[in-house]
C-alpha positions in Angstrom: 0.0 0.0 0.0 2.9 2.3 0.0 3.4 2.5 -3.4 2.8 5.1 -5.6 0.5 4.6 -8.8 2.7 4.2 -11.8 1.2 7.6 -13.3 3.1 9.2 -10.1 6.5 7.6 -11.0 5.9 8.6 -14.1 5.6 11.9 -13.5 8.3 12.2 -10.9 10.4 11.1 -13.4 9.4 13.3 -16.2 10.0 16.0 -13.9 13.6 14.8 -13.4 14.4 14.6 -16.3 13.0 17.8 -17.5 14.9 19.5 -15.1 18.2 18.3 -15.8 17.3 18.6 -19.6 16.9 22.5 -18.5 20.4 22.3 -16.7 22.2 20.9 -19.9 20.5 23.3 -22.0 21.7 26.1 -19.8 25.2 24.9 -19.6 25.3 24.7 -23.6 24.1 27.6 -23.9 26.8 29.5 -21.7 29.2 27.3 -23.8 28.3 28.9 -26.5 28.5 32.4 -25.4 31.7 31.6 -24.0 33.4 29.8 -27.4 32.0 33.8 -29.0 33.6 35.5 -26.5 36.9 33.7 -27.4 36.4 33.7 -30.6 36.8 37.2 -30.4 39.8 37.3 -28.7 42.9 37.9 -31.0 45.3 36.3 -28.6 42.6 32.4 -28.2 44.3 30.1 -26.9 43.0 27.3 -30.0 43.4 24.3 -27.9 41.1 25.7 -25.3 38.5 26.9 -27.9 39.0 23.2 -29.5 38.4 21.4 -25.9 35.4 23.9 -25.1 33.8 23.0 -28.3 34.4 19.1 -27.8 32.1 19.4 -24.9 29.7 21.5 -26.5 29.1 18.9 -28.7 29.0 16.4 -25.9 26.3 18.8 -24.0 24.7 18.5 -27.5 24.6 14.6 -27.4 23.1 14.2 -23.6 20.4 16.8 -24.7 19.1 14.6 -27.3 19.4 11.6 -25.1 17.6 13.1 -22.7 15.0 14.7 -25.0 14.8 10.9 -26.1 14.1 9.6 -23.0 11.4 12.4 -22.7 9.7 10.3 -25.6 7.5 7.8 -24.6 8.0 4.1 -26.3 4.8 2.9 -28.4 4.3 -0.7 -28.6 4.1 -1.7 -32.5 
């Protein structure tokens, strides 16, 4: 009896995830503005604009896994 109804796991969940969706949105986000801020810089150091845009694309990758997750299977 003190389980919650799967509709409340469910939802907890979504929740979760749409949260730390938010968070790694954010994060790319002030990725971004930092690689143009750089960019702008005449004196870049390349190989930290190189490493900041590697994990820009990473931050990239989790977003669509975790919009992925957001999608909810279908049974063919």
């Amino acid at each position: 009896m003190d389980e919650y109804p799967a509709n409340v796991e469910t939802e907890t969940f979504r929740r979760t995830e749409l949260e730390h969706l938010r968070e790694l949105r954010m994060e790319h986000r002030d990725l971004d503005e930092a690689i143009q801020r750089i960019q702008q810089d005449p004196l870049t150091d390349e190989l930290q604009l190189r490493r900041l845009k590697k994990n820009k694309l990473r931050l990239k990758d989790l977003i669509a896994q975790a919009e992925s997750a957001l999608i909810p299977d279908l049974d063919a």
